[in-house]
Each structure stands twice: as structure tokens, then as C-alpha cells.
C-alpha positions as CSV (number, residue, x, y, z in Angstrom):
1,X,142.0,124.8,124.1
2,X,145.4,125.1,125.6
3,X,146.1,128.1,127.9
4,X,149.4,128.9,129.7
5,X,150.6,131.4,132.0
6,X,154.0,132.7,133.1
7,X,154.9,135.1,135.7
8,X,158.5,136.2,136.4
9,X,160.6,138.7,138.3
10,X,163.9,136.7,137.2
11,X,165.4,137.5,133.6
12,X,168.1,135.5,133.0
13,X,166.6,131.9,131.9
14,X,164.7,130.6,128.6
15,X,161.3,128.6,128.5
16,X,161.3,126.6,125.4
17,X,158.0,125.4,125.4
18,X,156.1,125.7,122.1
19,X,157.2,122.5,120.8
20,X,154.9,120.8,123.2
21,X,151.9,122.8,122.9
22,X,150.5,122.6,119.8
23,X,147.5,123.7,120.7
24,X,148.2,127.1,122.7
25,X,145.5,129.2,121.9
26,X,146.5,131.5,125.2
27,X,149.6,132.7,126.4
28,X,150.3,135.3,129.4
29,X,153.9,136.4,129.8
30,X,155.0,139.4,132.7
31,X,157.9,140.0,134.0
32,X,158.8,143.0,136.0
33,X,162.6,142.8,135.7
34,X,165.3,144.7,133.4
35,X,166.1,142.1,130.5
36,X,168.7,142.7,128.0
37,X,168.7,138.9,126.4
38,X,165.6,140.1,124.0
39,X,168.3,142.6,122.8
40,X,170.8,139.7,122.2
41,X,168.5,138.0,120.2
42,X,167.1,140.8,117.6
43,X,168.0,144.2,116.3
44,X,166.4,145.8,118.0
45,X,166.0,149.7,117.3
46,X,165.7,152.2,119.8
47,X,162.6,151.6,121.3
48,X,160.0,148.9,120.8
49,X,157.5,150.8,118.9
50,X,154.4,149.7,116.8
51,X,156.8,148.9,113.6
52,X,158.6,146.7,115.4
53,X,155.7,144.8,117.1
54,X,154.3,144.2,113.7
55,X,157.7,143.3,112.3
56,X,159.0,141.0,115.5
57,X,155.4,139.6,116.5
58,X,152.5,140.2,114.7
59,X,153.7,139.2,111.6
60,X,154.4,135.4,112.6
61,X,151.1,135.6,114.3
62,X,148.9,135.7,111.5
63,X,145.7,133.9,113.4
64,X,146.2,136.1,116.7
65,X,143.1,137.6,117.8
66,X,144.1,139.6,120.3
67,X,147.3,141.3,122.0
68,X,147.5,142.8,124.8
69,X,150.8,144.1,125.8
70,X,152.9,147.0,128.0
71,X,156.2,147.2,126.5
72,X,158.9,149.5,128.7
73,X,162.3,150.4,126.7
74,X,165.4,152.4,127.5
75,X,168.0,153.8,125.7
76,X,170.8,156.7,125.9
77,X,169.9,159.6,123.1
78,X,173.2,161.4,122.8
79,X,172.1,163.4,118.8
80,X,169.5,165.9,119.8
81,X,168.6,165.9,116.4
82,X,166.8,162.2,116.6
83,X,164.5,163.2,119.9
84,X,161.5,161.5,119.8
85,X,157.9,162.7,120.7
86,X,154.9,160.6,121.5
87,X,153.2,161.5,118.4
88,X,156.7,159.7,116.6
89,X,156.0,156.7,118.4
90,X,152.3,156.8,118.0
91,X,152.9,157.3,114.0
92,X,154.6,154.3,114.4
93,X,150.9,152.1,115.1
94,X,149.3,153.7,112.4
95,X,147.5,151.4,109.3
96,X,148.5,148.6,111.6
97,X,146.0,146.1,113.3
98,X,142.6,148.1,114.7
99,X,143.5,148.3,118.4
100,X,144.0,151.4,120.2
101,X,147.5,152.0,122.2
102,X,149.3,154.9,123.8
103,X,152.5,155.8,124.6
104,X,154.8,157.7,126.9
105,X,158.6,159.4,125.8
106,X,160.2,160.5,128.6
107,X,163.6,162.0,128.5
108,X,164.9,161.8,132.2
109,X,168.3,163.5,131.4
110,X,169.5,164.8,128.4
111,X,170.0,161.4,127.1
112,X,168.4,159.0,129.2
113,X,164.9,158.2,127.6
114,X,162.3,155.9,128.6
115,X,159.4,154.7,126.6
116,X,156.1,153.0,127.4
117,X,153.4,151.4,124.8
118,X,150.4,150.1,125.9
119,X,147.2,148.8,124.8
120,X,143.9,149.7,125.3
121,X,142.1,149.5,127.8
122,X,145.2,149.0,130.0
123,X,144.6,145.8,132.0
124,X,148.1,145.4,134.1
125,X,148.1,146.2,137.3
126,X,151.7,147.2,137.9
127,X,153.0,150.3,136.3
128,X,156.1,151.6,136.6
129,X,158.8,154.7,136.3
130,X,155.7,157.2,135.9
131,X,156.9,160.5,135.5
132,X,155.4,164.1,134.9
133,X,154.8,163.2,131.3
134,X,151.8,160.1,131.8
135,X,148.8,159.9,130.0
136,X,145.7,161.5,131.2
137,X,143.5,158.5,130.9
138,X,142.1,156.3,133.9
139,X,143.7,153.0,135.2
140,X,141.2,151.2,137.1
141,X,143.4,148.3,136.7
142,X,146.6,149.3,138.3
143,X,147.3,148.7,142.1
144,X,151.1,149.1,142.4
145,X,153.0,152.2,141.1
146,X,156.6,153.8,141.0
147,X,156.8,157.6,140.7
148,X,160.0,158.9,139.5
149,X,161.2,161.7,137.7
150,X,164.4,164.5,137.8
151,X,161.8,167.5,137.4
152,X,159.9,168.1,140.5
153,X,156.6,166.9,141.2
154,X,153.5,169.4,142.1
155,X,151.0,169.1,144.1
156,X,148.6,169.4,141.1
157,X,150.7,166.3,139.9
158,X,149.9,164.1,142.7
159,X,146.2,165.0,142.3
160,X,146.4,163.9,138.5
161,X,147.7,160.4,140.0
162,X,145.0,160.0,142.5
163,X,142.5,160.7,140.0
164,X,144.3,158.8,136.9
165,X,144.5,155.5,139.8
166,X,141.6,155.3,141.7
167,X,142.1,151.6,143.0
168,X,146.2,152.5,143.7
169,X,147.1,149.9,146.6
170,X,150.9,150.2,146.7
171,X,153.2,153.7,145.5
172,X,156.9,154.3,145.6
173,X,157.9,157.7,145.2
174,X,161.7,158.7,144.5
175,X,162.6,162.6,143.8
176,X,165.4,164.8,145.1
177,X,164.1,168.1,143.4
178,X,162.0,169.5,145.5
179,X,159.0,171.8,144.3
180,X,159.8,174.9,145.6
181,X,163.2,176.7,147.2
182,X,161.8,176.9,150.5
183,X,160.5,173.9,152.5
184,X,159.3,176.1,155.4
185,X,157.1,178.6,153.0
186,X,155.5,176.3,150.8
187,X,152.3,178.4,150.8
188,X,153.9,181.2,148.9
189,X,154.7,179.0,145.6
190,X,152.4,175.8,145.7
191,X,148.4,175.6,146.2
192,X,147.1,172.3,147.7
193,X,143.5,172.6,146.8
194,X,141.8,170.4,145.9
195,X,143.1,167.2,148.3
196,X,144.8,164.5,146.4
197,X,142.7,161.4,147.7
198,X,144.3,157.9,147.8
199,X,141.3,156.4,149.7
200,X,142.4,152.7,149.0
201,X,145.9,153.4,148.8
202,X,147.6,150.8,152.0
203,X,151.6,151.0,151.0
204,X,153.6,154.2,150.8
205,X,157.3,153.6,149.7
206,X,159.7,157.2,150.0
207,X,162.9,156.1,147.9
208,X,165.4,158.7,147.6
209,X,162.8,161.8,147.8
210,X,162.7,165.6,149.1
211,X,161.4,166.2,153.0
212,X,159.0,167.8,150.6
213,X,157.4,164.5,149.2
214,X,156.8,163.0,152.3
215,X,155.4,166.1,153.6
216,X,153.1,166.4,150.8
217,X,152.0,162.8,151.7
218,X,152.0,162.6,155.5
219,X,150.1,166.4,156.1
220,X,146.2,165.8,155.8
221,X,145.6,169.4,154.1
222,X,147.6,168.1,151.0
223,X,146.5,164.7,151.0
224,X,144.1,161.8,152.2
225,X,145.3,158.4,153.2
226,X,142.4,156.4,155.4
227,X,143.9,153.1,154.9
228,X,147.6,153.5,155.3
229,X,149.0,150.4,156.8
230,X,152.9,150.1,155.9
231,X,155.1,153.1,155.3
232,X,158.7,153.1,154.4
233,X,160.7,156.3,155.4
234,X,163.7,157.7,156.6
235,X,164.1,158.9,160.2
236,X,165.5,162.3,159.5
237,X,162.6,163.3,157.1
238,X,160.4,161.7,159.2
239,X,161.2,163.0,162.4
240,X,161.3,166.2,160.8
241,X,158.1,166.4,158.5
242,X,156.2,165.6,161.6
243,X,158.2,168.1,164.1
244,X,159.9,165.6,166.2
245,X,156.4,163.8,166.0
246,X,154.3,166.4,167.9
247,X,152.4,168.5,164.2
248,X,149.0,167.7,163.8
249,X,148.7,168.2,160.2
250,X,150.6,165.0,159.6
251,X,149.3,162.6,162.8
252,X,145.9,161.6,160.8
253,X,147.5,159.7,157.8
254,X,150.2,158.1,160.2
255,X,147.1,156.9,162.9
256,X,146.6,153.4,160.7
257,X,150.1,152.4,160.3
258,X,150.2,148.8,161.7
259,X,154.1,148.6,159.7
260,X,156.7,151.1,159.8
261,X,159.6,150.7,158.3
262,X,162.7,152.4,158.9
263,X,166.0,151.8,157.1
264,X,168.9,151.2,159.8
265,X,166.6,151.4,163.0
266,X,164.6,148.8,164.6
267,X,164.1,150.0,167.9
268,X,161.9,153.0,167.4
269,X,161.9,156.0,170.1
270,X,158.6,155.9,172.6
271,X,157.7,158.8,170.7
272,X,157.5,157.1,167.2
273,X,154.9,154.7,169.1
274,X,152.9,157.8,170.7
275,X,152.9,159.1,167.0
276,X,151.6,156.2,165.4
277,X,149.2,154.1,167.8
278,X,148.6,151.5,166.0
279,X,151.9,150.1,165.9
């Protein structure tokens, strides 16, 4: 029995490697960047869906015994006319092999999609460019996450996360749209019961995001985060999430933070270090 592994974050290089291992009965592959040499080297259509699993892999496989896989694809949509669904995609599995899958179509724009197939259960532990539109199910195996969408996010959504990734270590959140007009009178539009609970979540990550986001993350009546040890953050929405680092409601989830990180300061203000004691 021959097994082999292979872990990447780099795309552009080949491993030729089959040659000598004639008797590879397991093989690992994940890599976590944007390729396009896959593309080069098939036709491939839109999206990577079950017919072209079968049709690319499965078919020159014909003693595989199991596949386990998470396939992200992008494309630009311009016809309105060829929108796809996740039941499309889905139909696209059927009177294959018996293993259950799901899948996520998300159109960001009006012509940017991105699509997600899985298997089941899910057993990565990195998922990526979650939106609105996930599945409802429960990853116990993923640790590391990347929110993003061009809709707003509600509170209810971040409570669906919590719940949907109960063992999330690491999230990175990027949204502009904020989910309501008015940042001071949230009350009025939004309900924050019940608390979203991250209880083992240690990293937070605020890309490109509304005050409203990290608002929704640093105030304790929104959301619980006993072992937060590294938060990334601007300065501006910082300082004013927290009211110049005097509100209550958001001192509790900053307590633990033993890393703070601040794009473009590294001297922080004796009141950032009152604010967060365990710098």
C-alpha cells in the first residue's frame, strides 16, 4: 500500500509523479489558491459539476473506492437566460456513483457566480467565500472560514454560522453593505436574540466590512467570543465601535486579545492597552 499526500498554497507548478508509484492506492491533493492551469488543460464548462467529475475523473478511475472532494469554480454569467440553481447542479450527480454531495450557486453580481460541490460528510477544514446562500447542514470539520457576500449579512445570519460551525477557530469577514440604514438605531430594524456563540472561535479577521460587522462581533449582547486571542481591525471602526474605547457592551470579547492587529499602526494609544488588558 502506497499513500501520498500533497498540500499547496502555490498554483503555478506540475507534480508528475504517477509513473513512479505504481502502487498508489491513496492520494490527498489541497490547495487553497486560484488555479487557472486545470482550465488550460481541459474544456472545461462552466462550473465543475457532477457530469464533469464523472467525465474528467471518475471515469479513468474505474477501481476508486472512494472520493472525497470540494471543488470551488468561478465564472462570469453575462445570458440571464443560462442562470443556474443548486437543484441544476445537483441534477448534475444524479444516477452517478452512490455518494451523497451538495452544492452552493451563488451569484455575487449580476454575472459573477461562484460554485461549491462537496461530498458528504464534509471532512475539510477550510471553507471559503461563504455567502448568505450556504447549506444548512453542520461542519464539525471546519476550523477556518471566509465570509463574504454583496448582500448584507443579519444577525440571524451569523447565528446560522455559529451553529452550522461549532468547532470554527479562524473567520474573516468582508462586507460593505451594511444591514440596516442607520448604525446608531440598529434596534429598530434588526433583533439580536438569540446570541450567536463562537465559543472556540480564537481569530477574527474584518476585511473590507461595515462598522456594522465589527459591531455585531465586538458587542457581547450580539455575540459571544470567550477565547478571542488575535483580532485584525481598522482603527477608525474600531475606535468607533467601542466609543473611543470607553462602551461596555464591546470590552468583554476584546478582554482576551493577547494580538491586535492594526493595518498602518504599531504604536497603539494607552487607551487601546487600557481597552484590551491582555495585550
Amino acid at each position: 500500500m502506497c499513500d501520498f499526500g500533497f498540500l499547496s498554497d502555490i498554483a503555478k507548478y506540475s507534480v508528475k509523479i504517477w509513473d513512479d508509484l505504481p502502487d498508489l492506492k491513496s492520494f490527498s491533493l489541497i490547495c487553497y489558491s486560484k488555479i487557472s492551469e486545470y482550465d488550460n488543460l481541459v474544456d472545461r464548462p462552466r462550473f465543475v459539476d457532477g457530469t464533469h467529475i464523472y467525465n474528467e475523473i471518475l471515469s479513468h478511475m474505474t477501481r476508486l473506492h472512494t472520493f472525497t472532494f470540494y471543488i470551488s469554480t468561478e465564472n462570469y454569467v453575462k445570458d440571464s437566460t443560462l442562470r443556474l440553481s443548486n437543484n441544476d447542479i445537483q441534477e448534475t450527480f444524479k444516477n452517478r456513483e452512490n455518494q451523497q454531495v451538495d452544492c452552493t450557486v451563488d451569484y455575487v453580481d449580476d454575472v459573477f457566480v461562484l460554485c461549491k460541490i462537496f461530498s458528504l460528510p464534509f471532512r475539510f477544514d477550510r471553507f471559503e467565500w461563504i455567502t448568505n446562500n450556504f447549506s444548512t447542514m453542520i461542519f464539525n470539520s471546519v476550523t477556518y472560514l471566509i465570509l463574504f457576500d454583496r448582500v448584507s449579512f443579519k444577525h440571524e445570519f451569523f447565528v446560522r454560522v455559529a451553529r452550522a460551525f461549532p468547532l470554527l477557530k479562524y473567520l474573516s469577514v468582508h462586507n460593505i453593505k451594511p444591514p440596516f440604514w442607520r448604525f446608531s438605531k440598529p434596534h429598530l430594524v434588526d433583533n439580536y436574540s438569540p446570541i450567536a456563540e463562537y465559543l472556540h472561535l480564537i481569530s477574527l479577521h474584518f476585511g473590507f466590512v461595515s462598522n456594522c460587522y465589527v459591531d455585531q462581533f465586538l458587542n457581547e449582547t450580539k455575540t459571544s467570543l470567550p477565547r478571542l486571542i488575535k483580532l485584525k481591525v481598522n482603527y477608525r471602526q474600531l475606535k468607533s465601535v467601542t466609543e473611543n474605547f470607553t462602551r461596555n457592551e464591546t470590552q468583554r470579547n476584546c478582554a482576551m486579545v493577547k494580538r491586535l492587529i492594526i493595518p498602518g499602526l504599531i504604536v497603539f494609544p494607552e487607551d487601546v492597552y487600557r481597552y484590551f488588558p491582555s495585550l
